[in-house]
N, C-alpha and C positions, 0 to 999 in steps of 0.2 A: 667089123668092130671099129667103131668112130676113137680118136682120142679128145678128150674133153680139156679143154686147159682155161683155166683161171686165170686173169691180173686184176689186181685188185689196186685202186690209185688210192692214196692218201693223200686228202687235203688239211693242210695247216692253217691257224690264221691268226695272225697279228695285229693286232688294234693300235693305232696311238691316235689319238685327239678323233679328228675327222679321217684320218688315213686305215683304209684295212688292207695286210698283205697276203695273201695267199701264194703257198708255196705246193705244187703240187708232185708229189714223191708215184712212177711207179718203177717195180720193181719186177721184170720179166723172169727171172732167174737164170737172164745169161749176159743180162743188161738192168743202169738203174738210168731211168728220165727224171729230170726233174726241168718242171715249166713250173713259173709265176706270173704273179698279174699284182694289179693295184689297183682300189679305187679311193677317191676322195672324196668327199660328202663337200657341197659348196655351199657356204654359208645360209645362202636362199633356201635352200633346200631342208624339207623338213628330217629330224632326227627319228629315222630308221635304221636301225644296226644292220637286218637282215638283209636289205639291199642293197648296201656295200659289200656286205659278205655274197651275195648272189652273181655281183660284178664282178668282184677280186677272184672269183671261184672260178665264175668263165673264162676271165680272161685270164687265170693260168693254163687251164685246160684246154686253152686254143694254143697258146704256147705251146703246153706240151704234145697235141698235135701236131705243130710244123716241127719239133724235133724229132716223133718218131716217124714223119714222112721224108723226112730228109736221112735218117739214118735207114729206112726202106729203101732209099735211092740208094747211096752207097751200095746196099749193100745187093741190090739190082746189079749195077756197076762188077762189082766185084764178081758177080757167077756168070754175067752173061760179055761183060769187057766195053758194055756200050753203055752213058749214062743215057738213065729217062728221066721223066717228069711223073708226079703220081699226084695225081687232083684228090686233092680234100674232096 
């Protein structure tokens, strides 16, 4: 018998002018992460909403990659006494 476990990340997003923020929420249920990201639209650049939101979006969720890899390490650390490194 396998155990099946869901997380489920919520992303937010913020608009102001050329800036979009993205905050990204998840929630283990023994833990909560939250990464964000930004992107800017540069004047040059043409007005597409959804490619700011596709930036602001990755680049929280690579955020919150280095924090649950870093709290993997701890917590490596913590069972076994030795710290490691854990490769994206």
């Amino acid at each position: 018998m396998s155990n099946t476990r869901v997380w489920t990340v919520e992303i937010d997003f913020t608009e102001e002018g050329d800036n979009t923020r993205a905050d990204a929420i998840l929630e283990t249920g023994d833990a909560r992460f939250h990464g964000w990201g930004r992107a800017q639209r540069s004047p040059a650049d043409p007005d597409v909403p959804r490619i700011g939101t596709e930036i602001a979006a990755a680049r929280a969720l690579e955020d919150l990659v280095r924090k649950l890899l870093a709290t993997a390490e701890d917590d490596i650390a913590d069972h076994t006494g030795e710290r490691s490194h854990v490769h994206p």
